[in-house]
N, C-alpha and C positions, 0 to 999 in steps of 0.2 A: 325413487327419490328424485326431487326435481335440483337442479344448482339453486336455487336459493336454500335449500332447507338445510345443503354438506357445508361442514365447517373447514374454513381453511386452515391448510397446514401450514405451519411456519417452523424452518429449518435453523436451526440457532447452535453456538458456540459458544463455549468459554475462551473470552480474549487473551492470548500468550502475553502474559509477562514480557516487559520488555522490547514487544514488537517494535511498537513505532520509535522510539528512541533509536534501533538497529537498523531501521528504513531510511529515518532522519539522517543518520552519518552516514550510508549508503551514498545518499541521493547528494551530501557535502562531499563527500570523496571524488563522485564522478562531477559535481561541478567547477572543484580545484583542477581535474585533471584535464578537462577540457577546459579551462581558463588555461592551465599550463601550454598545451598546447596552440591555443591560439596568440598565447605570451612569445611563444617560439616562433613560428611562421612571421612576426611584424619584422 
């Protein structure tokens, strides 16, 4: 078989509920926290 004739594989999931909302306030929390911090140090 040569590479043009093998079909390519594609590796896939079903997207978790709720991931990116959970990511979102993640990524809010450590920007309060490091604003907090840099609130403190002035």
């Amino acid at each position: 078989m040569t590479e043009e004739s093998q079909e390519k594989m594609e590796l896939t999931h079903e997207p978790v509920p709720g991931y990116r909302t959970v990511f979102f306030i993640a990524i809010a929390i450590g920007a309060l926290y490091l604003g907090l911090i840099l609130f403190k140090t002035l």
